[in-house]
C-alpha positions in Angstrom: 117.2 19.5 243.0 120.0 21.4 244.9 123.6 19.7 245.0 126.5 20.5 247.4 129.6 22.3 246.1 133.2 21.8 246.1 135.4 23.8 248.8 139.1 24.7 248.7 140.8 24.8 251.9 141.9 28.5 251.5 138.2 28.8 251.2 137.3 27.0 254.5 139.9 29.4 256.0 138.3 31.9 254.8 134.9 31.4 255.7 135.9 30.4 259.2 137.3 33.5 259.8 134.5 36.0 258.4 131.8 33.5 259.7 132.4 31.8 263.4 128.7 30.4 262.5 129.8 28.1 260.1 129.1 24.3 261.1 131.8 21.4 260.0 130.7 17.8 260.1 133.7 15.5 260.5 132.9 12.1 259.3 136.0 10.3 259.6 136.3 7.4 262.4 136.3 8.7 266.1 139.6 7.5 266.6 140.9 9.7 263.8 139.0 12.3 265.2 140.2 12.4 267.9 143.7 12.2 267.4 143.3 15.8 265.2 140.3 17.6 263.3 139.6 20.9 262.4 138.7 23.7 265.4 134.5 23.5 266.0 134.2 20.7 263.8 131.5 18.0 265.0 132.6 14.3 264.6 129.6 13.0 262.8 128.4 9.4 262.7 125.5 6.8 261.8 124.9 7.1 265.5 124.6 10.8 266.1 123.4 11.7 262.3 119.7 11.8 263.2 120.1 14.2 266.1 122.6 16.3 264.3 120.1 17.1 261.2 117.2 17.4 263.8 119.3 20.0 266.3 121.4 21.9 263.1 120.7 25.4 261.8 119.7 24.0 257.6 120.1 27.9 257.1 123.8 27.6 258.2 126.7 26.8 255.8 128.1 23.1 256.3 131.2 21.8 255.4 131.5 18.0 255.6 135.2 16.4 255.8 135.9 13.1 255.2 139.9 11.8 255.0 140.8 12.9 251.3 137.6 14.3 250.1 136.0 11.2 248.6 133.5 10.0 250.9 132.2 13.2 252.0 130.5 13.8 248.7 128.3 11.8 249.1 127.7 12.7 252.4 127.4 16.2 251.9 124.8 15.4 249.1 123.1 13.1 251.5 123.0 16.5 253.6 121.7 18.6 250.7 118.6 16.0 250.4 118.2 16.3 254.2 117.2 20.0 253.8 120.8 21.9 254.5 120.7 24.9 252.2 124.7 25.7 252.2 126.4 22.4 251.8 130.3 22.0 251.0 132.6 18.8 250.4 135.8 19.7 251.5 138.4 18.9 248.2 141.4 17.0 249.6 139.7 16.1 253.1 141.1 16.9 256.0 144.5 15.2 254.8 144.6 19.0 252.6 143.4 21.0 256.1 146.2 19.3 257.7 149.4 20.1 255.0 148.0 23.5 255.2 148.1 24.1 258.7 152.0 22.3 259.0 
């Protein structure tokens, strides 16, 4: 059984910029969502999670981003058992993304 793996920001940086392909799940509240996420990243939800698994490329790396890298662990895993091949848990959420982008 395949497991998700650990990202750095630096390495979401990174990746972003050698791979515009690259699909971020966001699975913080709407609210905080909207007031400030990364660029491209999809705001994912118990509403829209069955269309997102159905209408995503598996083949394409996913990060997942929660607020300070906790919950999206086990989302990210969750992900992983869903059939995604490339799956990342942002460390430090997107609390890190943030102070790094300041």
């Amino acid at each position: 059984m395949s497991s998700f793996q650990h990202f750095s920001v630096n390495q979401l940086i990174q990746l972003s910029e050698s791979n515009p392909d690259i699909q971020i799940a966001d699975i913080r509240d709407a609210a905080s969502f909207e007031s400030g996420h990364v660029e491209g990243a999809i705001n994912l939800s118990n509403e829209n999670l069955a269309n997102f698994i159905a209408e995503a490329d598996m083949d394409l790396p996913l990060i997942v981003i929660c607020y300070h890298g906790i919950s999206s662990q086990s989302a990210a895993q969750y992900l992983v058992e869903q059939g995604f091949d490339h799956v990342y848990s942002l460390d430090g959420g997107y609390q890190a993304w943030r102070e790094a982008h300041t």
